[in-house]
Structures are given as structure tokens and as C-alpha cells.
N, C-alpha and C positions, 0 to 999 in steps of 0.2 A: 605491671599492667594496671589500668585502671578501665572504669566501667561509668558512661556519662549518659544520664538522662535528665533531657529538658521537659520543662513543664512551662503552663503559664498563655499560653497563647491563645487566639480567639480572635472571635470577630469584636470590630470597634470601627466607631465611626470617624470618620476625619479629624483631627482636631484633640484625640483622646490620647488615653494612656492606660499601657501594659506595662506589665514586671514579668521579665523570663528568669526564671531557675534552672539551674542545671547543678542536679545533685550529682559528685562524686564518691564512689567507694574503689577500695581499692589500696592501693600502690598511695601513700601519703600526696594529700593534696597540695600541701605548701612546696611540694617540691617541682610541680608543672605548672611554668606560663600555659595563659589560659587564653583563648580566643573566642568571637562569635564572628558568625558566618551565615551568611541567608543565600539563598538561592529562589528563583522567582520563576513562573514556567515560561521555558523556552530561553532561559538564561543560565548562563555558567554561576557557579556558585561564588561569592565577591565576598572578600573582609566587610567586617563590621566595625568591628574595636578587638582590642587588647588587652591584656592585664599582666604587670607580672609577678612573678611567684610571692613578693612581701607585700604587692597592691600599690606599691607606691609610686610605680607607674604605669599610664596609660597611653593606649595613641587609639583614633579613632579615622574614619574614613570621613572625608570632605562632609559628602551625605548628610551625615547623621550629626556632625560637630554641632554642639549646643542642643539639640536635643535627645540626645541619647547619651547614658552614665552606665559602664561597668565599675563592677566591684565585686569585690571576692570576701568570703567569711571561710578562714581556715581554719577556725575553729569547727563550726557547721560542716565544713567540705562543700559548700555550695558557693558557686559561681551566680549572679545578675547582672541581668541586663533591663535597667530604667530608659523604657521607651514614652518620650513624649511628645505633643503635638504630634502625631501621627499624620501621614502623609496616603492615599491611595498608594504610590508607589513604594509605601513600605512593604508593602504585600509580600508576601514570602514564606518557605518552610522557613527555618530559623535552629540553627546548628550552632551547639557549644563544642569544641576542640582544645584536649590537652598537648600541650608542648613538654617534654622532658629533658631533651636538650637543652634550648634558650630559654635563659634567664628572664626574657621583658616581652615575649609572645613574637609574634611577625604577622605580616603580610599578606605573606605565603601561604596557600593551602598546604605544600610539600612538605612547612616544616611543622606540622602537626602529626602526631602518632595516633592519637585515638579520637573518635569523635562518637556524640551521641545521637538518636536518631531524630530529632530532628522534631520541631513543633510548629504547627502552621499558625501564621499569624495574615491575617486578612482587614484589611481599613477600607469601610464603604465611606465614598462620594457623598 
């Protein structure tokens, strides 16, 4: 088992940038693809990016391609998320998800086992 808390989030204005953390304890870190996921209100919760377990590869959502970078420190046990040029519609809580299974993360919210609670990220007009 493992235990995920994001950090990192806030309000920003259009145009700006955040860095989400999402620290892991637990169950070893190098051993879960890692994902991020946001959800927005009145919206199902949607992939963001991916990571997998040696970092060496990534897949990201249309969305965010070019301006947003995951990456993982497993030495730290922490997972990021580099958000930049910020969009209004990046709005969102903002969820980190361990994968134990697959090796390279997914898509899929199902094929997540654990997730963290989640940090709001807000970008004003």
C-alpha cells in the first residue's frame, strides 16, 4: 500500500505557472506508474499525464502537450507536475494516482489503485 499527498496548488493568473508535488510513503515508490488527474466542477475526472516507474517514459493528454512536464524523483518518493502557461480552463482539484500493476501508467482512472486527495488549482482571466 502506499499513501499520496499532493501539494502545490493555488490560485494564478493566466499565463503563469505551478509545480504540483505529490509525496509518497509507503509500499516503495519506484515500484508504481504514476499518474495525474484533475477534475473540474461538474466534470468527470480526465487523465493528465503519466509517468512510468524508471521515468523514462511519459504520455500526456492533447490538453496540456507542451505545456505541462511530469517527472518523478524516486529517490525523494515524490512525483511533479510542471504546469505552465496556464490556461482558465486548467481550473481543477488536481489528483496524483499510483499504478502497481503497469509498468508505464495509463489512461484509465480503473487502472489506478491509490490516489491522493487532491489539490485545488484555480487560473484567473
Amino acid at each position: 500500500q502506499v499513501q499520496l499527498v499532493e501539494s502545490g496548488g493555488g490560485l494564478v493568473q493566466a499565463g503563469g505557472s505551478l509545480r504540483l508535488s505529490c509525496a509518497a510513503s509507503g509500499r516503495t515508490f519506484s515500484s508504481y506508474a504514476m499518474g495525474w488527474f484533475r477534475q473540474a466542477p461538474g466534470k468527470e475526472r480526465e487523465f493528465v499525464a503519466d509517468i512510468s516507474r524508471s521515468g523514462a517514459f511519459t504520455t500526456y493528454a492533447d490538453s496540456v502537450k507542451g505545456r505541462f512536464t511530469i517527472s518523478r524523483d524516486n529517490v525523494k518518493n515524490t512525483l511533479y507536475l510542471q504546469m505552465n502557461s496556464l490556461k482558465p480552463e486548467d481550473t481543477a482539484v488536481y489528483y496524483c494516482a499510483a499504478d502497481h500493476s503497469g509498468g508505464y501508467g495509463s489512461r484509465r482512472r480503473d487502472e489506478y489503485d491509490y490516489w491522493g486527495q487532491g489539490t485545488q488549482v484555480t487560473v484567473s482571466s
